[in-house]
N, C-alpha and C positions, 0 to 999 in steps of 0.2 A: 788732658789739660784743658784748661777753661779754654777760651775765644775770648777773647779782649770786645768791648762793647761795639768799638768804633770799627774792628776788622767785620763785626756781626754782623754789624747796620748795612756794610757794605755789598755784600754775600748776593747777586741776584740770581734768582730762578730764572734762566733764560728759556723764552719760546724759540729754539732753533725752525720752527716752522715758518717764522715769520722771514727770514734771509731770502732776500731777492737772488731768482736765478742769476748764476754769472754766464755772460757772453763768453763764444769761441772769439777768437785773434779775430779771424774774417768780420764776424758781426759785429767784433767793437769796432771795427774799420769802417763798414758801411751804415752802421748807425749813427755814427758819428758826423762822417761826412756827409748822408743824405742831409741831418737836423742842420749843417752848417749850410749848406745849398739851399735849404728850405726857407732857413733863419734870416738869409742875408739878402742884399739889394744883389742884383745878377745879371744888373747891363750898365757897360761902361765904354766910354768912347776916347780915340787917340788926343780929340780938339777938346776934353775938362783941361782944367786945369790940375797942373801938378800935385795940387795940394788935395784936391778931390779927390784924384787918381791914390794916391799915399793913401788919405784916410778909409779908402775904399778895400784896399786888398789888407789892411791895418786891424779894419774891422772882423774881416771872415781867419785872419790868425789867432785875434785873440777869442773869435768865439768857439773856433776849435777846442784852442786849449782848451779854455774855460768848459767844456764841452766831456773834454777829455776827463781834466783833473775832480769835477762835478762824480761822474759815475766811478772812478778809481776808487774817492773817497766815499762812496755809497756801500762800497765790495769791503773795504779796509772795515771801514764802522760798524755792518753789518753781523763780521764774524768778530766771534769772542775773542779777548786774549786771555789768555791763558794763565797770566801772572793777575789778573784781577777779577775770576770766578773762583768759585769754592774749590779749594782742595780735590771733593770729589769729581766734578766736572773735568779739572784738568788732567788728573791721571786717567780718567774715561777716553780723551779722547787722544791722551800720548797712546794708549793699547791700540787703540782702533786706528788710526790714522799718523802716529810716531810725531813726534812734537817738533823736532829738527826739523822733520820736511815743510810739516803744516808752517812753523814761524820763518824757515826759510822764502815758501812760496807767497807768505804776506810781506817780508820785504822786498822781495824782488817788487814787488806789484807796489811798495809805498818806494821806493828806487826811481823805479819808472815816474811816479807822480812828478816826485821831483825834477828829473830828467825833462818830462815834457814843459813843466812849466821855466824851467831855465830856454831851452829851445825856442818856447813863445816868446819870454821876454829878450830874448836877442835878439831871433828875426823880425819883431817890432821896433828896437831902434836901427835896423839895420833899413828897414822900410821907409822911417823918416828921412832918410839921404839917397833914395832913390830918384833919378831926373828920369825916367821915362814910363811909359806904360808897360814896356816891353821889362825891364828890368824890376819891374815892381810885382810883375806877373811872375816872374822865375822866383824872384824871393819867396813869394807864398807856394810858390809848388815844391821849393822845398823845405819852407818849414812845415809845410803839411806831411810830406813825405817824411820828412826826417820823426816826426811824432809816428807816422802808421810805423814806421821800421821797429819803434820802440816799444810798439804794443807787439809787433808781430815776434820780435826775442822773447815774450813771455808767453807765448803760444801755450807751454808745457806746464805752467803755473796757473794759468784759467782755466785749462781742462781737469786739473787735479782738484784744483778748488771747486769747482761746480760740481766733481762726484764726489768729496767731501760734502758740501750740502746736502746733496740727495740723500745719504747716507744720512746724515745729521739731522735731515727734516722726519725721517722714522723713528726716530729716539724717542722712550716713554719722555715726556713729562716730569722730573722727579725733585718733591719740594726737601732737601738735603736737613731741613731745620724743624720738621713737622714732627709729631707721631710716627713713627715707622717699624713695621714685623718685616725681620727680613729672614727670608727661608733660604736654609743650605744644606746641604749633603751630600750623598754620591747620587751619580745617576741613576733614574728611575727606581726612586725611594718612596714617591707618592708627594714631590713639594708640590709641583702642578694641579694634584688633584685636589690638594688642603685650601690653594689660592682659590681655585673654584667653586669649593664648600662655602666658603667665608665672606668672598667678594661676588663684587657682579661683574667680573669680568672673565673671558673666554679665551683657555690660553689651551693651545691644543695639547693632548694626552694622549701617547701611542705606549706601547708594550716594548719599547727600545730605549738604548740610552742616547742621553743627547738630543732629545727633543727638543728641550729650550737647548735654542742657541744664543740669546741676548735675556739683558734683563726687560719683564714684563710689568708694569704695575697694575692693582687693583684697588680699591678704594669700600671700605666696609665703614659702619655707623658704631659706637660702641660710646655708651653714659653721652648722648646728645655731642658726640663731636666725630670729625671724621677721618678714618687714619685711612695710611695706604700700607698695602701691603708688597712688599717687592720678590717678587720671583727670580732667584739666580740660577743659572745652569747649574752643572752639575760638576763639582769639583773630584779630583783623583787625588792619590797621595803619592804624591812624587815633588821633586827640590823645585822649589819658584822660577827657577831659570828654565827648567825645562816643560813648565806649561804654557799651553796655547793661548790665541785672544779671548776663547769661550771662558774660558778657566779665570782669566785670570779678568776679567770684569765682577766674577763674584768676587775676589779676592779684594779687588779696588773697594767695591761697595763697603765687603767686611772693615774694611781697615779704613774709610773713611764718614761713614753714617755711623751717628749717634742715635741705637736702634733697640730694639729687644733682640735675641738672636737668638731664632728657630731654627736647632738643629733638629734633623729628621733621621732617624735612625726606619731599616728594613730588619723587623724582627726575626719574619719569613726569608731570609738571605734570597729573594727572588730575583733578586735586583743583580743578582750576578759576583756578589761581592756579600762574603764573611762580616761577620757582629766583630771578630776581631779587628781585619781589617778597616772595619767603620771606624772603630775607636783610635784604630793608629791614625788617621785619618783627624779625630778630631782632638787627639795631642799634637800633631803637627799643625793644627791651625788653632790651637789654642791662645798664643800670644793676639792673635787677633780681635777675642773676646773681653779682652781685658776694659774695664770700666763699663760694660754693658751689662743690661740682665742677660741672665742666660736660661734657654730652654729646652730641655732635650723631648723632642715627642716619638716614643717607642708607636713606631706605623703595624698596620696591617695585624694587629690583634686579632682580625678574623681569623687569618689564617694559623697562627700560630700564636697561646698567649703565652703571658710572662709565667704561667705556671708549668710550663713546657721547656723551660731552659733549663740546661747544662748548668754545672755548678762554676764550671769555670765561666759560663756565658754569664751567670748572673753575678762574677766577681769582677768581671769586667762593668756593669752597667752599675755597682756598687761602686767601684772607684769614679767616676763619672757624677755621682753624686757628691761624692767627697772630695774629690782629688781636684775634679775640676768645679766643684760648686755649682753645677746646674741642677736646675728641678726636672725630674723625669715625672712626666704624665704618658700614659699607652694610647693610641687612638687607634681607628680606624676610618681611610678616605672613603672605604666602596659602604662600610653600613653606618656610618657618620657617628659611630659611637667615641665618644670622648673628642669630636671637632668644640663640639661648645665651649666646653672645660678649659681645652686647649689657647681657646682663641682669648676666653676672658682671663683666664693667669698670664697670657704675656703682654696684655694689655693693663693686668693691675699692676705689675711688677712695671712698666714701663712709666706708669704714672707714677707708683712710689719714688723709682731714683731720681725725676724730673723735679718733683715736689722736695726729695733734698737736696739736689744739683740748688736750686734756685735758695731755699732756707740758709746755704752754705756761702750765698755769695754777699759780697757787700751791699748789693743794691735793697736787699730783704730791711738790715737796718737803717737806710734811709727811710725807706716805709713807714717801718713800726715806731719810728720815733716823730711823724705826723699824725698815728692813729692815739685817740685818746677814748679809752671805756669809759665812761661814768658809772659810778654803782649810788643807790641811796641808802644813805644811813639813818638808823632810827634816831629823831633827837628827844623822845623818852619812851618809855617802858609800855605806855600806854596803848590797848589792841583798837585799830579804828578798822572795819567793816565796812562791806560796802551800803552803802545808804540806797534802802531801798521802800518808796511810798507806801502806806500805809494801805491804800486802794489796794493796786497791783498785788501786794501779799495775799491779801484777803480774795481775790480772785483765783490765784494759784493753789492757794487750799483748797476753792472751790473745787474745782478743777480737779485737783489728783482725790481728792472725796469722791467725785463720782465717777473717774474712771477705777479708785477702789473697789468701788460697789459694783460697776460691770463685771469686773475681774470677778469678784466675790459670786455674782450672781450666776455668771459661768459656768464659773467653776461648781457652785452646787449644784445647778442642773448637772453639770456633764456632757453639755454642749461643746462643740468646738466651729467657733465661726470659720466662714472664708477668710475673714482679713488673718487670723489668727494661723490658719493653714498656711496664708500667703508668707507672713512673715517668718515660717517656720520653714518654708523652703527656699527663701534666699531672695526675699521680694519682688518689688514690680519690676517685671523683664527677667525676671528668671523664673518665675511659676505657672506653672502649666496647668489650665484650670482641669479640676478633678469630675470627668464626665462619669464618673465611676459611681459615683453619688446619685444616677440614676436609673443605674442598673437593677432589674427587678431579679431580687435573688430571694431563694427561700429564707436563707438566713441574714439580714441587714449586718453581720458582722464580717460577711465575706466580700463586701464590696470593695477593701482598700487592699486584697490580701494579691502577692504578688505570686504568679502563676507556676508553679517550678515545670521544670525537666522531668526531675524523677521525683518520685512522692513515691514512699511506706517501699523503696528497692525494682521499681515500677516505672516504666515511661510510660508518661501521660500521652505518648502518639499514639499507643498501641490498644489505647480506647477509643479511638477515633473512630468513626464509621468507616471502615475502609471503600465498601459502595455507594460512596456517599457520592460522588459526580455521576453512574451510573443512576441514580437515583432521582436525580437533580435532570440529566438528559430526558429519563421517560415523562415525568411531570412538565415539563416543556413540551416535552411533542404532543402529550396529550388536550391542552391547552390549543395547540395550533391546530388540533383535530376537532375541539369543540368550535372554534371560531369558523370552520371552515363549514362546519355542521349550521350555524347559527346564518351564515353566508346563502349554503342552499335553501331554507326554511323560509328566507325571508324571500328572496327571488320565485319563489313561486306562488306569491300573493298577485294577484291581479291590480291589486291596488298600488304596486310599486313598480308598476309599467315603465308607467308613463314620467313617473319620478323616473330611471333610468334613463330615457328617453330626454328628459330635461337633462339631467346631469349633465350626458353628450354631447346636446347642443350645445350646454352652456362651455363646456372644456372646449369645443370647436370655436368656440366665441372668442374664448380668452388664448387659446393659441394663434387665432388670428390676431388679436390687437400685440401678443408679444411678436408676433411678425411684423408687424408696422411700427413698434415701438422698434425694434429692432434697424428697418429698413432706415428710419429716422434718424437714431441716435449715427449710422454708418456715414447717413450722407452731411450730417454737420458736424463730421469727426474734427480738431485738430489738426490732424495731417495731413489732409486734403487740400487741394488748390480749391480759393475762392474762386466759383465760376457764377459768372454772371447770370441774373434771373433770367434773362431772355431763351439759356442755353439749358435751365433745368427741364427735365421732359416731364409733364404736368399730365397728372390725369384727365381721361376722356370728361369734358364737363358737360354730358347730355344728355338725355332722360336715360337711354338706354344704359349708360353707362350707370346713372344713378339704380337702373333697377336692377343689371348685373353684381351690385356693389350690395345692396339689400339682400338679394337672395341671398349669397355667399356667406352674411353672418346668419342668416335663418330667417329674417320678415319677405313672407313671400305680399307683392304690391303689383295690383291690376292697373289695365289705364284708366280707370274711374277713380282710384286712389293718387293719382299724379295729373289732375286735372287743370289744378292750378298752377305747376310746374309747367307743363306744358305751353297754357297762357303765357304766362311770365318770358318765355323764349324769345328768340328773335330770327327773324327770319335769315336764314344768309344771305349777304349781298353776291349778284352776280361776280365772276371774277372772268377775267379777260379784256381782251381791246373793246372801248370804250364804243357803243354803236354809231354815235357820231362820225368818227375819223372815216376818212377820205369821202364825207360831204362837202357840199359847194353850197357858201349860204347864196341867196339871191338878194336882190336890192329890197324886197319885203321880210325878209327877214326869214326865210323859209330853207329850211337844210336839202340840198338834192345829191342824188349821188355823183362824184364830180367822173364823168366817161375819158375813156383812155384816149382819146383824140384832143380831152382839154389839156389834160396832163403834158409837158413839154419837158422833154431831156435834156439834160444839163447839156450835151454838148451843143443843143440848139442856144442854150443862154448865151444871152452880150453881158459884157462885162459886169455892167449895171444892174442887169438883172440879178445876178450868180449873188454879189454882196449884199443886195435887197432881201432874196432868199434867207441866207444865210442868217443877217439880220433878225427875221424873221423868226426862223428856227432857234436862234438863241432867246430871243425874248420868249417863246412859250415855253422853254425849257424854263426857262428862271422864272415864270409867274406859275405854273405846275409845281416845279420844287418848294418856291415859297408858301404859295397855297397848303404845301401838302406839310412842311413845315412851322406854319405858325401856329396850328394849336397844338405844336408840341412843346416845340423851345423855339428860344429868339433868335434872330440868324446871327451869322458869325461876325466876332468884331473883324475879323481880318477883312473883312468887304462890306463893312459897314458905309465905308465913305468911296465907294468903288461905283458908277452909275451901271454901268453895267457887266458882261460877263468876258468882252474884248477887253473891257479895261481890267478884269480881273487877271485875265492871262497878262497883259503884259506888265501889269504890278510885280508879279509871282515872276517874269523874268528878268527883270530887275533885281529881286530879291538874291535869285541865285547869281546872276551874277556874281554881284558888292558876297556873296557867303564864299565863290572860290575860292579865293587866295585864302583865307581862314580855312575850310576842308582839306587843304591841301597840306596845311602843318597841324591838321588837327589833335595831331596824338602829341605836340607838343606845348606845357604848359607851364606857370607856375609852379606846380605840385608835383612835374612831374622830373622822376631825378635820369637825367641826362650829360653827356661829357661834351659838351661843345670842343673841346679842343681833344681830339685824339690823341697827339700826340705831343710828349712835351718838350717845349723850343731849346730848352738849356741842352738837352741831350741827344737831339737832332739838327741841331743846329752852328754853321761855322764849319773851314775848312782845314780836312786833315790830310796829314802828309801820308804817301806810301806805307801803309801796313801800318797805319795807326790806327789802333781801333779803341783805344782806354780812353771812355767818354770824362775821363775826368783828366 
């Protein structure tokens, strides 16, 4: 029977994936009351006023509830009912999960809702006539209570319902109003192996029955639109009442998709089950076919064909044509003979009933009577042509004039062009130019002729030169014998000495520069640490070195040829303590050496002396360093404005000072994520009686 428009429109394809987990009793308890502890104000004192006090424990009731009844109604919404999905879905999920329990376990849980929100709104007016703190604190502890007690009685309803989801979140996808091939027969008949010829999906296939144990869908392209193909377990024939949940999901399918129906018959009886047995089989599920196409696909034709049956086996698959009006095609899954066939006759029979189902309904002549053809009529007798310029004509007989005359001219030669070949082999992109045409052959008539096997009773392999690689090897070696010949002859001319000699050098030449190119490309690798120029170890830069460097590629160089390298040098400066030090200048200005009797031990210094010294010591220090630093770089801003090197020092301890207390919390920052408070005050905090330990 039809579907009425408005029950159509109504019809959704549900994503059971999308259902939010459901909580155990425990964890709707403590998610609940953490978000109401989190949510609300959480200090309150004996000296508010009573009115503060009320609105205060007023407020964590009603956001309980509110809390409560929020998530109940996320669980209730989430899952279907049952009385407002498709026909299919419903009986899907009374087999798999029994419809009593499942609408039982959603009202208990829409019970509850109600339950909690009555609770709320009592212990809220009961809150407004509250005089104390102490009494206004008991009311919320038990309406909060009284709400956990009501989730915690549905303990056995949340846990069935959340392995209902789970269960429910693995469910193919399946759009009940599409296109739909839906495959049935006994077990291991080859339905699995047809879904996976046809579609792109992967449903596993063993050598036992009951493989599939739910249904799988697949989705295959056929005339630019996309159908799915649905894979059922495998049905027995035995009374309705005493099949299982596997069983009787195909059965749902059968009797509720509006489908083509691929029956799969085992030719080969491999399947463990008789051609007779099949057929009682599918007169007991016959009334299921009704108003559908129907298809019967004869499997496993490798193994056994249809010209191989029993006369009674083929009186049987005779009345199945007739009796039950199905189209019998033969296939095979393992050598895919007859899957094509298969797949496009129950897809065109599926379009044919779709295409009358729709021509039969009323909504067709709303249509056709919007649609209006126009045809024209002649209003006389008269033949009018298309009008075409007098130019343009005379062009086009140009035109075909002298591609008559090429033709013409062709053709009496005897020629045949390349375009002419082209077009004779199936045009551009399909003709393979013909190298053949420069083939030097005795006779130019042999050039296009195609080369047989056997000619005049004859294999043409058996003219072959059989020694023909033995042939082919000595002319090779004799080759690498003349070269080797031509090799000695030349080596022993005098005059190709000294040429080898050059050769040598120069391969030593060029394997030294690929050593340095090499040593270079290593050391400015990528993945090397940037090291500073001071730290790269530099070639010797001195004559010797330059003339060790020279021989090594071949230029032998005297010291008459590095003369002016030589000049150019520079002398080294001495290196060591300066000859000056421990002179004594005198009042003329004259350096002497200062004797150990002028010299005077600190412990002999007065006070005065010791800080003069020192003084002293520090300033040649700082005009030495600067000296030796200003024709490098410019001194440091940090002691730019510093007179001297005491006032350096005690800048710099200054400095650390004022920097302790900062070093000291240094690892802690802005940026840096830290719990200043360890521990938290609502839950550690306040005095509890003997053996109370429930922080709430």
């Amino acid at each position: 029977p039809d579907v009425p428009t408005l029950v159509r429109a109504r019809m959704v394809v549900y994503n059971f994936k999308k259902i939010q987990p459901v909580p155990t009793s425990t964890d709707f308890i403590d998610i609940v009351l953490s978000k109401t502890q989190r949510g609300t104000p959480t200090v309150i004192h004996n000296g508010y006023s009573i009115n503060r006090i009320r609105s205060f424990y007023m407020r964590k009731v009603k956001f309980c509830n509110t809390n409560y009844t929020e998530k109940i109604a996320l669980i209730l919404t989430d899952f279907p009912r049952l009385d407002d999905i498709h026909p299919f879905y419903a009986d899907l999920l009374n087999i798999l999960y029994d419809r009593d329990h499942y609408k039982l376990a959603l009202g208990q849980l829409s019970l509850a809702k109600k339950l909690i929100d009555t609770v709320g709104k009592d212990y809220v007016k009961m809150l407004k006539y509250g005089d104390s703190l102490f009494r206004c604190k008991a009311l919320k502890r038990a309406a909060m209570g009284r709400m956990c007690t009501i989730i915690k009685r549905n303990k056995a309803g949340l846990a069935y319902l959340e392995q209902v989801r789970q269960h429910m979140s693995r469910l193919p996808s399946i759009d009940p109003n599409t296109r739909t091939i839906l495959v049935a027969g006994f077990p291991n008949v080859g339905k699995s192996s047809f879904m996976n010829k046809v579609t792109r999906a992967n449903v596993e296939v063993q050598p036992y029955a009951f493989t599939t144990k739910s249904l799988y869908v697949g989705h295959m392209d056929y005339k630019y639109m996309r159908w799915q193909v649905i894979d059922t377990p495998g049905v027995l024939d035995k009374p309705l009442e005493e099949r299982n949940t596997i069983e009787m999901q195909s059965i749902t399918a059968l009797a509720h998709l509006r489908c083509t129906v691929l029956y799969v018959l085992d030719i080969s009886e491999q399947c463990g089950y008789s051609l007779a047995q099949q057929t009682a089989l599918f007169k007991s599920i016959q009334p299921l076919f009704a108003n559908k196409p129907l298809l019967v696909a004869v499997n496993k034709t490798d193994v056994r064909s249809m010209d191989d049956l029993r006369p009674d086996e083929l009186d049987l698959i005779e009345w199945i044509k007739t009796e039950g009006g199905a189209t019998v095609l033969p296939m095979s899954t393992f050598s895919e003979e007859g899957v094509t066939s298969v797949k496009q006759t129950a897809c065109d029979m599926l379009l044919r009933e779709r295409v009358e189902l729709k021509m039969g309904s009323k909504k067709v002549e709303d249509v056709l009577n919007r649609i209006h053809v126009s045809e024209v009529r002649p209003r006389d007798a008269r033949d009018r042509t298309t009008a075409i310029p007098e130019s343009v004509r005379l062009v086009r007989e140009r035109k075909a004039m002298e591609a008559d005359s090429e033709g013409a001219v062709a053709a009496a030669s005897g020629r045949k062009t390349l375009r002419d070949m082209q077009e004779d082999a199936g045009g551009a992109g399909v003709f393979s130019f013909p190298y053949q045409s420069y083939w030097d052959l005795k006779n130019e008539d042999w050039k296009f002729d195609v080369i047989p096997e056997i000619m005049d009773g004859k294999n043409i392999a058996d003219f072959v030169d059989a020694d023909i690689e033995a042939k082919l090897a000595a002319l090779e070696a004799e080759e690498d014998r003349l070269i080797e010949l031509a090799a000695l002859e030349g080596g022993a001319s005098e005059e190709d000495e000294e040429g080898v000699e050059t050769h040598a050098l120069a391969e030593r030449i060029r394997h030294k520069k690929r050593l340095i190119v090499n040593k270079h490309r290593e050391d400015k690798g990528p993945n090397r640490p940037i090291v500073g120029r001071t730290k790269v170890i530099r070639r010797e830069m001195t004559v010797q070195g330059l003339q060790k460097h020279l021989k090594s590629v071949g230029v032998e160089t005297g010291d008459a040829d590095l003369q002016n390298v030589r000049k150019r040098g520079r002398s080294p400066a001495p290196r060591g303590r300066s000859p000056s030090r421990g002179m004594e200048t005198d009042d003329e200005g004259s350096k002497t050496p200062r004797s150990s009797s002028q010299k005077k031990r600190k412990a002999d210094m007065t006070p005065e002396e010791k800080k003069s010294a020192k003084l002293n010591r520090s300033r040649s220090k700082m005009g030495v360093r600067g000296d030796a630093k200003s024709s490098s770089r410019a001194r440091s801003r940090s002691v730019a404005g510093l007179r001297d090197e005491s006032m350096a020092v005690q800048a710099d301890k200054v400095l650390k000072k004022h920097q302790r207390e900062r070093n000291v919390m240094g690892k802690v920052g802005e940026a840096d994520r830290i719990i200043n408070m360890k521990k938290e005050k609502w839950m550690l905090t306040g005095k509890r009686g003997i053996g109370k330990t429930d922080r709430r």
